[in-house]
C-alpha positions in Angstrom: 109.7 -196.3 11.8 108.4 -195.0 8.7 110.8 -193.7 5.7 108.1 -192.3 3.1 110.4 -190.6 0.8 108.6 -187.3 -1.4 108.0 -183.5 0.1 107.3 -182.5 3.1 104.9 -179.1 3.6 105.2 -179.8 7.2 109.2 -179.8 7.4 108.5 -176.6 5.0 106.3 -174.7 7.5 108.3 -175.8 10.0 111.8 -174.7 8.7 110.2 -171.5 7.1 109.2 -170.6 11.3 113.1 -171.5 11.9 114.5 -169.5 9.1 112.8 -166.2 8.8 113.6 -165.0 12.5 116.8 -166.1 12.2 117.6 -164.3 8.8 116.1 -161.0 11.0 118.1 -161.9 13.9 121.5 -161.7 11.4 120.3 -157.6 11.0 119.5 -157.7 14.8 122.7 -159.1 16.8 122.6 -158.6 20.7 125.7 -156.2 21.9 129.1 -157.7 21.9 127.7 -160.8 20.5 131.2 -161.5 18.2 133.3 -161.4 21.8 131.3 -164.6 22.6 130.9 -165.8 18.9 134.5 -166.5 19.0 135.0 -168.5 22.0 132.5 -171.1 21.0 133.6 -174.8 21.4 134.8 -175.8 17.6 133.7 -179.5 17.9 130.1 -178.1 19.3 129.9 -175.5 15.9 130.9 -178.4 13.4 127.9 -180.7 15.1 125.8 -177.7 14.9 126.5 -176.6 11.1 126.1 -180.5 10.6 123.0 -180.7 12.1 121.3 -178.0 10.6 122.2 -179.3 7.2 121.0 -182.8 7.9 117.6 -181.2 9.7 117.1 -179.3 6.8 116.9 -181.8 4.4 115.4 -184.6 6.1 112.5 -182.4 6.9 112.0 -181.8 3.3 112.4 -185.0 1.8 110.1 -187.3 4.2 106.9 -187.2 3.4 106.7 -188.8 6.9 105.8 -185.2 8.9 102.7 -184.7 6.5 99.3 -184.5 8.0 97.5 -187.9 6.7 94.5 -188.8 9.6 93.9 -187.2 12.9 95.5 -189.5 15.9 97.1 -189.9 19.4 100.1 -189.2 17.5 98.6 -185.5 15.9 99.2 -184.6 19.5 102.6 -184.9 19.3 102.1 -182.8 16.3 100.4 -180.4 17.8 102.8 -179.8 21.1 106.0 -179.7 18.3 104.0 -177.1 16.6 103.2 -175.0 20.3 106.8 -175.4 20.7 107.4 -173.8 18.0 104.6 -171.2 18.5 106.5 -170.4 21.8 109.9 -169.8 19.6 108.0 -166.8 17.7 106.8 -165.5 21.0 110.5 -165.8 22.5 111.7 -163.8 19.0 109.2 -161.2 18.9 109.8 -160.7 22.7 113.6 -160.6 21.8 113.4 -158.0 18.8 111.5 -155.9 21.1 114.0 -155.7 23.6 117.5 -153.4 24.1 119.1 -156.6 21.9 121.5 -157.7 24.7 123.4 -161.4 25.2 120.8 -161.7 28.6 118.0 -160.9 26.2 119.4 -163.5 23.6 119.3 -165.9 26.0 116.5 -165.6 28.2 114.1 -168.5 29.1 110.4 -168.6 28.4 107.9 -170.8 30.5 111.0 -171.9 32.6 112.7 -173.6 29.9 116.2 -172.5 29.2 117.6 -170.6 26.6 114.9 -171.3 24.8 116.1 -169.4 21.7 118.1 -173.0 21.1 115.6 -175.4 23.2 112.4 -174.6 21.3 113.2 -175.6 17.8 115.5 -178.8 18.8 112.5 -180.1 21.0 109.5 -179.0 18.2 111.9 -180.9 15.5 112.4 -183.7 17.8 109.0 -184.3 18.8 108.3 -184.3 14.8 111.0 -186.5 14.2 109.0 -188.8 17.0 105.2 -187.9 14.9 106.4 -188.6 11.8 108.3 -192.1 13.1 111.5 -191.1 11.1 114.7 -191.9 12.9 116.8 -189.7 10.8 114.9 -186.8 11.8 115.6 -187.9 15.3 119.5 -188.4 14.6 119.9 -185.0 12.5 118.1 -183.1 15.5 120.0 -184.9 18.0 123.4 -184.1 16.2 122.3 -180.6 15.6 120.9 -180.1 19.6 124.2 -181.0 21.4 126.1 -178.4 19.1 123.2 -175.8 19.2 122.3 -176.4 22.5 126.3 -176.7 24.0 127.1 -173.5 22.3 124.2 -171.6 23.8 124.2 -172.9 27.4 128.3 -172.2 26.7 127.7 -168.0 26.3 125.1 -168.2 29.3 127.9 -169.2 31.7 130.0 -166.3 29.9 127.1 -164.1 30.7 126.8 -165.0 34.3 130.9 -164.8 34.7 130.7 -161.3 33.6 
């Protein structure tokens, strides 16, 4: 595993693609989204709002997710960054729709909710490129809260 402390313009692109659609999404809520936002899991939103802090600054201050040769490993580089290319594709499909919870949480390509499955596997698979285990951890940590929350209002969806 590497740990190459210094900055990261990758974990900068990278969290810039996260951000901005989510800053949006704040101004673009689907319907009745509070009714669910209130029944999430409390031990699933702490490892969530820990997660994102941790994957926010490990992918800044690692050096490790930087582009230094072109290898068998830039290809794990290049399917993060695809994944994430599908996570614009899912929010520009989303802001273009009637903004409903079944919108929020539609799949794309077959994979699930992929409004929360997208960036967890992109920042995994970085984690994996860049060889930097706390990357890994803080995405892992982050992905059971994200991901539990998420799959948690699709089952409210389909009970309704």
């Amino acid at each position: 595993m590497n740990i190459n402390f210094g900055f990261s313009y990758v974990g900068l692109i990278y969290l810039l693609m996260l951000y901005i659609p989510n800053i949006i999404w704040s101004k673009n809520l689907p319907k009745d989204y509070e009714k669910y936002a209130k029944n999430e899991n409390k031990i699933l939103l702490t490892l969530e709002r820990i997660g994102e802090v941790l994957v926010t600054v490990v992918a800044l201050i690692f050096k490790d997710f930087n582009i230094n040769n072109i290898s068998y490993w830039s290809i794990l580089l290049l399917v993060s960054f695809l994944s994430m290319v599908l996570y614009k594709i899912y929010w520009i499909r989303y802001f273009k729709s009637n903004k409903t919870m079944k919108d929020m949480y539609s799949s794309i390509l077959g994979i699930p909710v992929a409004g929360a499955t997208l960036p967890v596997l992109s920042f995994f698979l970085l984690g994996i490129y860049g060889k930097n285990i706390f990357l890994i951890i803080s995405i892992i940590i982050l992905g059971i809260g994200h991901i539990g929350i998420h799959v948690n209002h699709c089952k409210e969806i389909k009970e309704k």
